[in-house]
N, C-alpha and C positions, 0 to 999 in steps of 0.2 A: 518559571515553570508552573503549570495548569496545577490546582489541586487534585489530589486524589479523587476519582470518579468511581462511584457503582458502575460495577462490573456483572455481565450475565453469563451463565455456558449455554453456547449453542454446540452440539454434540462435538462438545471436547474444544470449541475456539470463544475466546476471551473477546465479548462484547461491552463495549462502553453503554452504559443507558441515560446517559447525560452529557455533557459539556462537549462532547466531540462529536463533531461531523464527517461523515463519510463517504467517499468520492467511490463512484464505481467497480472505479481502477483501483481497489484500495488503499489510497490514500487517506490517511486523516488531516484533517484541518481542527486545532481548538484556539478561540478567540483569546487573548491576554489584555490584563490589565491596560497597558500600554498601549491598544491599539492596534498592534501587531498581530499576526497571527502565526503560529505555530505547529508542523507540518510533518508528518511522519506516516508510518505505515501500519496496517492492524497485522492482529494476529491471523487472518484467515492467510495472510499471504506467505507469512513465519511458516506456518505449520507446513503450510505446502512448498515452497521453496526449500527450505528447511536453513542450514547459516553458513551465512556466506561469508567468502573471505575478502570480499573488496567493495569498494563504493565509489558510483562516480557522483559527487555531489552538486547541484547544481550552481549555476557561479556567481558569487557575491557582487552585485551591482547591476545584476540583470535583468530582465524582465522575463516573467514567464506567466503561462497563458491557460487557465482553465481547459483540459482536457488533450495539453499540447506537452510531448515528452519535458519529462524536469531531470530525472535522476536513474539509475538503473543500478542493481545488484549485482554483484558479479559471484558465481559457484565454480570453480576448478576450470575455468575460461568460458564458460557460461555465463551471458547477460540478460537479466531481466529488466525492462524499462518501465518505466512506473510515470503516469502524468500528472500533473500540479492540479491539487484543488481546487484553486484558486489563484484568481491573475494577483501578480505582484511582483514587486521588487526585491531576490533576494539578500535581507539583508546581516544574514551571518551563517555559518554553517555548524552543529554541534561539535566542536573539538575531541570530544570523547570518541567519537567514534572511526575518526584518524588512525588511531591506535589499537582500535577496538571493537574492527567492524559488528562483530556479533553478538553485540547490546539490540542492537535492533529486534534481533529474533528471541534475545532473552528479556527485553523487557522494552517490547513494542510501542505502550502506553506512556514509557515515561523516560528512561534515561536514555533509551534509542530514538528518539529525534532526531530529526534530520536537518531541520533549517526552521528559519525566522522568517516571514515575509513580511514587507510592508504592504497592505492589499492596495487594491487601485478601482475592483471595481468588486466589493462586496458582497453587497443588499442584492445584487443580482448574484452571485456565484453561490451564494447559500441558499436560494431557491433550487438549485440540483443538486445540493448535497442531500444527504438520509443525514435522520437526527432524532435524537429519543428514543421514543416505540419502535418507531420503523429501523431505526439500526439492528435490532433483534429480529427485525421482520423478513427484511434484506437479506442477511447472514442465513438464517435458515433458509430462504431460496439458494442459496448460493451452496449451501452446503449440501441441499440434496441435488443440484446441477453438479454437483463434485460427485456424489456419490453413486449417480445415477450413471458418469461416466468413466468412476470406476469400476463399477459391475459390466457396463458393456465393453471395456476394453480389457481387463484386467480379471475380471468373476471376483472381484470384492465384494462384497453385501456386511456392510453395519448390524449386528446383533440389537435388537431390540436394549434401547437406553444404553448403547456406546458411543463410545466416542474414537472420533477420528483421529487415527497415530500422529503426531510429530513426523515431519519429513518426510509425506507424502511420496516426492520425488523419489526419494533417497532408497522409498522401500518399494516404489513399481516405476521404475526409471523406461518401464515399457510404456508408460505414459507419455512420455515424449517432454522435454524443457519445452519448447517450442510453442507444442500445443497449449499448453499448462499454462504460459505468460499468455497468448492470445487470450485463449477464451475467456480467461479472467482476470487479468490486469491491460489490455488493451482493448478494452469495450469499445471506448471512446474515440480510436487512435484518428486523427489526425495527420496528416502526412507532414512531413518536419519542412520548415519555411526559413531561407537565409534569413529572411527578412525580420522574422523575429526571435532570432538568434538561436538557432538549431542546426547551425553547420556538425557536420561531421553524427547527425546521430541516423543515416541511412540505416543502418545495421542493426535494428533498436530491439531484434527479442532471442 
């Protein structure tokens, strides 16, 4: 497991300012001793899905493919798909979370992990991730592209120095699941390929 990292608030969601890299789709990626790299999801995505009761994990001995579906949440038969960091070979899945889907959404950064990869093509996949500075730079774009489209859908407006509630979804569900996984964890999307192992994810948001 990654050491503990400085952590910033961006109006109300929990930024890494170090050792984690992060994927559009919000994904996180942090590098291990080993070699290995270590793969999970932030809090922008927690707050706004809010917790969910199911995981489909991606599958151990597999290959998956920077900005190509890996894994997806599931909420009261609602699925949100989320794509890989980084290309690599799945090579474990966190056990804990079997039994306990909603570590992910209560502790994002650390015991909600989701999988181990072996990378395959690195040095290039960490040139598009955000890292450092820019992960706080990111998040606050991200966060008033949230907030700019709760106010036109919803008339929500953020009080000067608030923060954003927990379970977005849960508390203006006139927002749509749908739209909510597009706009902001399928930036990237790709359309799923037999070819490299995406069968059965047509149905991915």
């Amino acid at each position: 497991m990654s050491p503990k990292t400085k952590m910033v608030d961006i109006f109300g969601f929990q930024v890494p300012a170090e050792t984690y890299y992060l994927h559009r789709g919000h994904a996180w990626a942090v590098l291990e001793e080993s070699g290995q790299v270590r793969v999970g999801l932030d809090d922008f995505s927690q707050k706004i899905l809010g917790l969910a009761d199911d995981i489909r994990f991606p599958e151990i001995g597999k290959v998956y493919y920077q900005d190509h579906l890996c894994m997806a949440l599931f909420r009261q038969g609602r699925k949100a798909s989320f794509e890989a960091p980084v290309d690599g070979v799945v090579e474990a899945i966190n056990p804990k979370l079997r039994s306990n889907p909603g570590l992910i959404h209560d502790d994002p950064y650390g015991d909600g992990w989701i999988c181990l990869m072996n990378p395959i093509n690195l040095a290039h996949n960490l040139e598009n991730l955000f890292s450092g500075a820019a992960n706080a730079t990111w998040i606050d774009e991200e966060s008033h592209r949230l907030m700019n489209l709760m106010d036109t859908r919803v008339g929500f407006t953020l009080p000067d120095g608030g923060a954003i509630m927990d379970d977005v979804f849960g508390h203006y569900q006139e927002l749509g699941w749908r739209p909510l996984v597009h706009e902001f964890f399928l930036r990237n999307l790709t359309k799923p390929s037999t070819r490299r192992g995406f069968e059965g994810w047509n149905n991915f948001g």
